[in-house]
C-alpha positions as MATLAB code, in Angstrom:
seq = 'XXXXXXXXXXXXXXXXXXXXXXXXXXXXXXXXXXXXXXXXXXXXXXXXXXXXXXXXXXXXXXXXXXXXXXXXXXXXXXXXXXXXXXXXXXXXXXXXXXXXXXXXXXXXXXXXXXXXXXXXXXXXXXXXXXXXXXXXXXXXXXXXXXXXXXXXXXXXXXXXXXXXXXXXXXXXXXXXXXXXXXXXXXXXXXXXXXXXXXXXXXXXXXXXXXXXXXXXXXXXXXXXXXXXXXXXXXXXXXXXXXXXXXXXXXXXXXXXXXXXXXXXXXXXXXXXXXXXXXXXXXXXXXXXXXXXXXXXXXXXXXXXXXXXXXXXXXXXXXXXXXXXXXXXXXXXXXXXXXXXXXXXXXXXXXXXXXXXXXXXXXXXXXXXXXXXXXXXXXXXXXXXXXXXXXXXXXXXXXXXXXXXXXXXXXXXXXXXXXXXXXXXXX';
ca = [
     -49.278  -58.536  -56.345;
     -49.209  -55.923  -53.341;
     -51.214  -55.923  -50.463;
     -52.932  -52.598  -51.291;
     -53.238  -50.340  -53.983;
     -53.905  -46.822  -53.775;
     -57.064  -46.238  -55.899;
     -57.652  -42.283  -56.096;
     -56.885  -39.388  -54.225;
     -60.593  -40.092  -52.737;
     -58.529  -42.365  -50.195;
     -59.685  -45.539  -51.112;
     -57.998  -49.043  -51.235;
     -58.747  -52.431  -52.628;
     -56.259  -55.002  -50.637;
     -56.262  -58.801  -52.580;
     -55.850  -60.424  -48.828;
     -57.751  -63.890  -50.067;
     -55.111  -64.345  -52.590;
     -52.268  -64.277  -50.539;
     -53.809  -66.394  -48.360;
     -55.537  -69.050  -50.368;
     -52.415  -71.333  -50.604;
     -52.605  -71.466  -46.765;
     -55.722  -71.910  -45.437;
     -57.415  -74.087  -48.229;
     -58.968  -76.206  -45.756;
     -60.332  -73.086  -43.947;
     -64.314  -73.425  -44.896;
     -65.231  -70.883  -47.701;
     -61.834  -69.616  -48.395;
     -61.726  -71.899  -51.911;
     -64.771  -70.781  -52.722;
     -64.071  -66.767  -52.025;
     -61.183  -67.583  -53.863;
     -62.522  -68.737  -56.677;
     -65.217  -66.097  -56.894;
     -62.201  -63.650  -57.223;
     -60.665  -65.445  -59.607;
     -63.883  -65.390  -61.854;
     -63.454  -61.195  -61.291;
     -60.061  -61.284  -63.031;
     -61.830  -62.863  -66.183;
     -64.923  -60.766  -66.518;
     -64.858  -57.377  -69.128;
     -65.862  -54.701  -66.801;
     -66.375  -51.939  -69.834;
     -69.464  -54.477  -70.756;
     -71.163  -54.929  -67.681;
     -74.009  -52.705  -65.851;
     -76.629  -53.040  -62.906;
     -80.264  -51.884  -63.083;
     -81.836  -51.378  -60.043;
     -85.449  -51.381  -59.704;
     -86.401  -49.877  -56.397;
     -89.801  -49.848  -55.514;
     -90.173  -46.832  -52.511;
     -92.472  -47.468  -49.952;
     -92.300  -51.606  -49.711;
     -94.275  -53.822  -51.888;
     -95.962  -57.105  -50.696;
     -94.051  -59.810  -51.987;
     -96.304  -61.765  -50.958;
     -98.588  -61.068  -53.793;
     -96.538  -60.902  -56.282;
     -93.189  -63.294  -56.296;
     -94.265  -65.579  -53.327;
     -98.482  -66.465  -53.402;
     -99.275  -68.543  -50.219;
    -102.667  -70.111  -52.066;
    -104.716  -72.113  -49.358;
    -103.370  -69.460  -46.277;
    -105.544  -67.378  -44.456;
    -102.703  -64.784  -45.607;
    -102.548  -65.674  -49.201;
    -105.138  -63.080  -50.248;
    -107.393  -62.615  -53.339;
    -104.390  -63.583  -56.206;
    -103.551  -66.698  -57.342;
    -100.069  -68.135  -58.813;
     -99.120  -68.876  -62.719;
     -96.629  -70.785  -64.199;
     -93.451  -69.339  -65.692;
     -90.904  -70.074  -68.161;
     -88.791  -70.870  -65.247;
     -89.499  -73.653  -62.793;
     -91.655  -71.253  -60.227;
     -94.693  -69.630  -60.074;
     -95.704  -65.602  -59.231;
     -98.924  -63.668  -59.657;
    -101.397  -63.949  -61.813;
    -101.110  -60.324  -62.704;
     -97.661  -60.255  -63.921;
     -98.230  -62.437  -66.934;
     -95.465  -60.681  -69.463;
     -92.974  -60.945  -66.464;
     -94.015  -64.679  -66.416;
     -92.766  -65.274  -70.082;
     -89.629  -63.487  -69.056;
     -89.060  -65.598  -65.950;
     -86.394  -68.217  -67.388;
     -84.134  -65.073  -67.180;
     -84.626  -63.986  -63.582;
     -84.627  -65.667  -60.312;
     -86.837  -64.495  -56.960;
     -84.759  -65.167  -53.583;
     -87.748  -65.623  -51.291;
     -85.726  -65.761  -48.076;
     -84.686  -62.355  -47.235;
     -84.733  -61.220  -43.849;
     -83.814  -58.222  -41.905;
     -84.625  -56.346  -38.927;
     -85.060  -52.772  -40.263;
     -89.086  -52.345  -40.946;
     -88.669  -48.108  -41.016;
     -88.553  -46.443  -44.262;
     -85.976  -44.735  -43.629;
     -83.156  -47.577  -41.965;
     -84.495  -50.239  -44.553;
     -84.213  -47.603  -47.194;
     -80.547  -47.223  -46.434;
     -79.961  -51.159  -45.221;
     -80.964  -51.929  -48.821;
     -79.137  -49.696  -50.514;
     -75.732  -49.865  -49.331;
     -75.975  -53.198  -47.330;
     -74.616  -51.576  -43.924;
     -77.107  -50.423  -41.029;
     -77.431  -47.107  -40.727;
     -74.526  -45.652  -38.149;
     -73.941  -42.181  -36.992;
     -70.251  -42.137  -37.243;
     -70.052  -42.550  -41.123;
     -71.978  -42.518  -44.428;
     -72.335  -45.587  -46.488;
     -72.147  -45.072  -50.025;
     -75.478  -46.522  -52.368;
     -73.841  -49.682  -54.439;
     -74.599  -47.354  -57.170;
     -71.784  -45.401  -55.906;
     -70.046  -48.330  -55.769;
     -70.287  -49.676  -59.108;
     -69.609  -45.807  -60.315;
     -65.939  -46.092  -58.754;
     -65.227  -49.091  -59.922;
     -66.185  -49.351  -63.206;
     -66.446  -46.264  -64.775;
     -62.641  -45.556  -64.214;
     -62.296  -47.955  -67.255;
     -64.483  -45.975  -69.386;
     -62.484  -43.147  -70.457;
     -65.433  -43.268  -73.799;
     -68.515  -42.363  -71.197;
     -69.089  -38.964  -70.916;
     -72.336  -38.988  -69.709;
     -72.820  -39.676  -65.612;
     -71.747  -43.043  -64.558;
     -74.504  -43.405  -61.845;
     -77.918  -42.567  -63.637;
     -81.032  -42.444  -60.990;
     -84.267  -41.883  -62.666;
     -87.834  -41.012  -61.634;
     -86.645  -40.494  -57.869;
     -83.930  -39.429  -55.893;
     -81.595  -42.624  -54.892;
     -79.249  -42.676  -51.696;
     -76.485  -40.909  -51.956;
     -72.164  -41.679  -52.870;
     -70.837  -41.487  -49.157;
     -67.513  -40.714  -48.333;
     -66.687  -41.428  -52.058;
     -67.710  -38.303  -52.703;
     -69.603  -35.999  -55.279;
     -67.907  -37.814  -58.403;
     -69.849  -41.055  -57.938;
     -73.528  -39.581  -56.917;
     -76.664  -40.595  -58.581;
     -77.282  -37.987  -61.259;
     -81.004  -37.437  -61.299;
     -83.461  -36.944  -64.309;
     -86.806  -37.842  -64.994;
     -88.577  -40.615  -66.391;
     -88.608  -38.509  -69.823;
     -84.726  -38.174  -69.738;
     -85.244  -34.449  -68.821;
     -81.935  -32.300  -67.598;
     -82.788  -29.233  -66.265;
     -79.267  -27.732  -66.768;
     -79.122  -28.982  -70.464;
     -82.387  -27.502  -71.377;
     -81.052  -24.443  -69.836;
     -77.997  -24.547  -72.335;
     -80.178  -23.503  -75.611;
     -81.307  -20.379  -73.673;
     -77.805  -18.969  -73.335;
     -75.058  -18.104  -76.334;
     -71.968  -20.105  -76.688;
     -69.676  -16.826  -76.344;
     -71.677  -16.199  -73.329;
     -71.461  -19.653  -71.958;
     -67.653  -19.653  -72.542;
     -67.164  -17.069  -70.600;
     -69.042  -18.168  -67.401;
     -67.119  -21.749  -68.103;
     -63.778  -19.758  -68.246;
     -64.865  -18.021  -64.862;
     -65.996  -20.954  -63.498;
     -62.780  -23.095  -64.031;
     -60.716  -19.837  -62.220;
     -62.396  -20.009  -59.184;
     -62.590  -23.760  -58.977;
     -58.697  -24.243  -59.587;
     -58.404  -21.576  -57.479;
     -60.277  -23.044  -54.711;
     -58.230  -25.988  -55.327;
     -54.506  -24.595  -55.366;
     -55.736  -23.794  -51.707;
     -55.215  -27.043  -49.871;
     -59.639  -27.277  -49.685;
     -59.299  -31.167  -49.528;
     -60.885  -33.617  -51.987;
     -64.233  -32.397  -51.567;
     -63.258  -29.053  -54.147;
     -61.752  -31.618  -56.216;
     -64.598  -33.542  -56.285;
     -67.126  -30.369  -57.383;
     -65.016  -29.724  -59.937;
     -64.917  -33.060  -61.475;
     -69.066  -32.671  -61.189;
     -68.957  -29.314  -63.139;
     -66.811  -30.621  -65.605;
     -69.305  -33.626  -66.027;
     -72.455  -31.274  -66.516;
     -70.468  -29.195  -69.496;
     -69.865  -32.545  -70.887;
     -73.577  -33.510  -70.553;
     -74.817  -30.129  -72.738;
     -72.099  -30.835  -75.373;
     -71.952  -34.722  -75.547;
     -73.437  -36.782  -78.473;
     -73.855  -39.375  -75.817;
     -76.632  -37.125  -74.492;
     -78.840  -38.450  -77.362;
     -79.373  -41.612  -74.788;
     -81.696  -39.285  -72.659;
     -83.866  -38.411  -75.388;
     -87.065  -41.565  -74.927;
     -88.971  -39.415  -76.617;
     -86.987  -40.604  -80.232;
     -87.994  -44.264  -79.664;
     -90.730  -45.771  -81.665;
     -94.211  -45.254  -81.084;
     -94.090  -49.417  -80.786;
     -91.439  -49.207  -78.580;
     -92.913  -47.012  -76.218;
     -96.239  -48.743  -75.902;
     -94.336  -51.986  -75.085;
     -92.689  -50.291  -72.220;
     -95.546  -48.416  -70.788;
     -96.561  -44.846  -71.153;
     -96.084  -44.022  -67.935;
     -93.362  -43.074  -65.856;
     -92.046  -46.042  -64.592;
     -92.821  -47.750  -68.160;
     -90.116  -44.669  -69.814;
     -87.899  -44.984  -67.130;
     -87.250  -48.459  -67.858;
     -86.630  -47.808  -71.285;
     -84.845  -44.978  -70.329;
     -82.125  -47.342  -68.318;
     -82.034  -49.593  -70.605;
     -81.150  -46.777  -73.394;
     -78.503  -45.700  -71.085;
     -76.482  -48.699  -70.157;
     -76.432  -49.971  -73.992;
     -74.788  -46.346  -73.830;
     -72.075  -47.859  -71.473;
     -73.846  -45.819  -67.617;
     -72.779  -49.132  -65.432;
     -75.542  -48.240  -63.178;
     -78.933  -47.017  -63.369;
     -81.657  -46.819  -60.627;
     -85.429  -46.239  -61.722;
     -87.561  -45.621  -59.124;
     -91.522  -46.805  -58.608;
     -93.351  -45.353  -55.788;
     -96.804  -45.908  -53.903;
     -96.346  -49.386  -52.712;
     -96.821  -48.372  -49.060;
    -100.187  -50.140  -48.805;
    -101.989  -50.113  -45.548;
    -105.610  -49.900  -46.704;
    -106.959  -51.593  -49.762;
    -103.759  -53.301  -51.291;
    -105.285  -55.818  -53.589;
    -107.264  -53.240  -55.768;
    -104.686  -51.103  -55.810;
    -102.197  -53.920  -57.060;
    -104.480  -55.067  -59.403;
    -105.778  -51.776  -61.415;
    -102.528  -49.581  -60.585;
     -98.863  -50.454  -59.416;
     -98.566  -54.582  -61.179;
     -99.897  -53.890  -64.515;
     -97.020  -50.940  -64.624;
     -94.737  -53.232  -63.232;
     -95.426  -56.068  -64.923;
     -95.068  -54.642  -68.781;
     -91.870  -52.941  -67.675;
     -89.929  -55.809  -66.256;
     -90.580  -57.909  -69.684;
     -90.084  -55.197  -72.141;
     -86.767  -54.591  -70.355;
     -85.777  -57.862  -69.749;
     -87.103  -58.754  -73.471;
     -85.089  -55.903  -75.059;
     -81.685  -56.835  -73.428;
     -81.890  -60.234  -74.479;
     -82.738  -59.835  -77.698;
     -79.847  -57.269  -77.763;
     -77.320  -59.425  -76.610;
     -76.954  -57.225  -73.493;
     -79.011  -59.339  -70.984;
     -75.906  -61.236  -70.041;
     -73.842  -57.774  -69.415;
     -76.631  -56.356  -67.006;
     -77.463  -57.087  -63.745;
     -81.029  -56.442  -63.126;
     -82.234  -56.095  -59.077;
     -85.736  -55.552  -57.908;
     -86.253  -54.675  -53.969;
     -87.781  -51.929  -51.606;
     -86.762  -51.465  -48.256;
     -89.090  -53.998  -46.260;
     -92.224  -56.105  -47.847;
     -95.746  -56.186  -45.972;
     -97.112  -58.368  -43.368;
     -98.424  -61.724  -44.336;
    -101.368  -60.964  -41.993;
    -104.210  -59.117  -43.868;
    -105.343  -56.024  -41.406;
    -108.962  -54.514  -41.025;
    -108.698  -52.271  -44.075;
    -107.847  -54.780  -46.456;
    -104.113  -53.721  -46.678;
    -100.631  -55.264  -45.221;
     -98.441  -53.071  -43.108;
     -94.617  -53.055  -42.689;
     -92.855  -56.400  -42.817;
     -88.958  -57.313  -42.837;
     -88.488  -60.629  -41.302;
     -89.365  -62.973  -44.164;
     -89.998  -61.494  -48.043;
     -88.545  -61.833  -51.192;
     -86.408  -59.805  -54.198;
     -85.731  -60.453  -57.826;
     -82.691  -60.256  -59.658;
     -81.583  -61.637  -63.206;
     -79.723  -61.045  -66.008;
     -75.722  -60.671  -65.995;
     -75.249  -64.542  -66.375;
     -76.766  -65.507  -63.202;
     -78.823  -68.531  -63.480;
     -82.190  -67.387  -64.087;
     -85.911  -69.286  -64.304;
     -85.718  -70.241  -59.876;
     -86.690  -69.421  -56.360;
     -84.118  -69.604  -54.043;
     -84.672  -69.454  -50.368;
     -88.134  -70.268  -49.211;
     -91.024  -69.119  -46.748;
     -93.238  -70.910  -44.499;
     -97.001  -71.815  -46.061;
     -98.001  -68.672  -43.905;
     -95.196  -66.746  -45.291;
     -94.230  -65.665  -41.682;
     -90.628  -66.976  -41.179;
     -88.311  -67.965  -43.548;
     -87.604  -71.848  -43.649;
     -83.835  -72.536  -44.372;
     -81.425  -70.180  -45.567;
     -81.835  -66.388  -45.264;
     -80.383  -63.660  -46.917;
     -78.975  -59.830  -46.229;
     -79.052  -57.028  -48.568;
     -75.289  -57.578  -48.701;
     -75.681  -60.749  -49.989;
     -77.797  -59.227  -53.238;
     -75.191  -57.035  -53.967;
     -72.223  -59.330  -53.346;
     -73.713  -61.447  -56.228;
     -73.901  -58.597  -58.293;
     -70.681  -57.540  -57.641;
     -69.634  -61.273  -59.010;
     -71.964  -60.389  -61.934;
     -69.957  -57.045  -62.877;
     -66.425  -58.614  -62.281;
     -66.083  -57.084  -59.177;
     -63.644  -58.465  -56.860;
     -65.767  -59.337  -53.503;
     -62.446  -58.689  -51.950;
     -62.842  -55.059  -52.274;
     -61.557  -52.693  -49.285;
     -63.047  -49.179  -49.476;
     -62.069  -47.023  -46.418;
     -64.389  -44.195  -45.384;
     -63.391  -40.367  -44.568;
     -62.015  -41.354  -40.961;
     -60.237  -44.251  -41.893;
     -62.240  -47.368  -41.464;
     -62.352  -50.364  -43.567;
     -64.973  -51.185  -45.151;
     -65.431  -54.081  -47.233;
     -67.418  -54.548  -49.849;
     -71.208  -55.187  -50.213;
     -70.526  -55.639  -46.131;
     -68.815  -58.860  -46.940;
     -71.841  -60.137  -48.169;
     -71.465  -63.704  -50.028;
     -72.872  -64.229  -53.843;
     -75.838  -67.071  -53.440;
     -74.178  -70.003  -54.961;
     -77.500  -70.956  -56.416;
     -77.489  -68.332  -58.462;
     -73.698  -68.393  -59.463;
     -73.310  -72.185  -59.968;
];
């Protein structure tokens, strides 16, 4: 095995350090268990796996719905259920409560970065935002890696739905989010019906003149790169794989069960997508910045949409068979305040809250991590972004020893060397 590999002309490496070094420093704390988690890489089928990421814009109190603090002046109006795991979450996600064996909440996250915008980012690619280079979303992430191996998918390989997701980085225009909406509407392959195939030859012929053109020039990676995109969209208006997008062909049944509503169809749009072989998909639910009036507005508006999407989806893949294949991940950038304000809502919060993520053989139907009986601080272990993504990296079978290097040459390793929660791995 070499040190490094050359991946792509996008400059990226992967360098299998822990290997070479596990016969030496076995006694070095962690280093048989990094080792091990690489090993587990080697065996897993990465044309099977996928990640959906639920990302819920504008930071949702977790407080109300994974992590009740019943008896606390900061517990609220809701009250906790049982689940079919061995924890308890609101009373107003009762399908999500059947589904619970499957998933796990880690109550114990903690970060610094309480701004839209920074936790935004921090969330999404695990690093803090810094002027001097541009993360790529894990999206991005699980687009290079994976979809290299899938010389079948012609659709995108990085599917983000309902809302715009961060973007690929320095590895470039290849691996960003494609955007549609909940409905599985592309603009450009709506367009295609309004123009004649001899006429959209031609412009295609043009079009792959200049670009190879452009190319032959020296331009860098970046032409490359918008070529590659270009050659993706033709795909997308001629594929039969485009017949993923199309919701609106599910079953009446099937589309009540999700939700008829945007988030609802965006589920069932992901879900559609990665049975398709798309290794990652990001649906997007908005209007959980709650200041003012937050239990009324969880109770008639954003949990019953949330709660019948997260079972039907988590329902569907297990009955599929594709549950264990797909990694599902539920976070926004920050929760809210434990502390109820004056107008009934809870304002930005980052220092103790919780995520949820299942599916993709993780060990599903816990809490890990814990809050205070306040929900304040967390009590025990706490846990990073990176460390969310790091176990779903071990979920998709990718190696946590990953080395991507950004456009001026920096390392940067993956998930931010983030470590998979063993409680959650075994």
């Amino acid at each position: 095995m070499t040190d490094s590999v050359l991946r792509t002309p996008a400059g990226m490496t992967r360098r299998h350090f822990m290997q070479h070094l596990a016969m030496s420093t076995m006694t070095i704390p962690g280093v048989q268990f990094l080792t091990s988690l690489n090993a587990h890489a080697a065996d897993v089928k990465k044309a099977q796996k996928a990640c959906i990421l639920l990302w819920m814009s504008g930071g949702p109190p977790t407080i109300d719905i994974w992590d009740l603090k019943p008896g606390s002046k900061n517990g609220g109006e809701f009250k906790p259920i049982n689940t079919t795991g061995d924890l308890q979450i609101s009373e107003h996600m009762p399908e999500t409560a059947k589904q619970m064996k499957h998933l796990a909440v880690v109550r114990s996250m903690s970060t610094r970065e309480a701004d839209h915008g920074r936790g935004r980012y921090f969330m999404h690619t695990g690093f803090i935002p810094n002027p001097t280079v541009v993360h790529p979303t894990f999206g991005s992430v699980v687009s290079y890696e994976l979809a290299s191996s899938r010389k079948e998918l012609e659709i995108p390989s990085f599917v983000s739905v309902g809302g715009g997701s961060m973007g690929s980085g320095f590895l470039g225009m290849t691996h960003a989010p494609f955007q549609v909406g909940s409905n599985g509407q592309i603009r450009d392959a709506a367009m295609r019906g309004q123009i004649s195939d001899t006429r959209m030859g031609q412009r295609l012929k043009m079009l792959d003149s200049i670009e190879t053109n452009f190319i032959q020039s020296n331009r860098g990676q970046s032409a490359e790169d918008h070529k590659n995109v270009y050659k993706k969209a033709v795909n997308l208006m001629t594929s039969k794989q485009m017949q993923a997008f199309k919701v609106t062909d599910e079953k009446a049944e099937v589309t009540e069960k999700y939700g008829r509503n945007n988030f609802g169809q965006g589920c069932l749009l992901a879900r559609r997508l990665v049975e398709s072989g798309v290794p990652f998909v990001e649906v997007d639910l908005g209007g959980w910045d709650l200041h003012a009036n937050v239990f009324n507005t969880l109770k008639d508006q954003r949990l019953p949409v949330l709660d019948k999407a997260i079972a039907a989806l988590t329902e569907d893949l297990q009955q599929s068979g594709r549950l264990k294949d797909t990694v599902i991940v539920w976070m926004g950038e920050f929760a809210r305040t434990p502390r109820i304000n004056q107008d009934t809502g809870r304002d930005h919060w980052a220092a103790s809250w919780s995520t949820m993520i299942g599916g993709g053989g993780l060990k599903g139907g816990q809490a890990v991590g814990a809050t205070d009986a306040d929900g304040t601080s967390v009590v025990g272990q706490a846990y990073l972004p990176g460390d969310i993504w790091a176990t779903a990296a071990y979920a998709l079978g990718i190696p946590l020893d990953t080395v991507h290097t950004s456009k001026n040459g920096r390392p940067m390793k993956l998930a931010n060397s983030g470590t998979p929660i063993k409680e959650l791995i075994g």
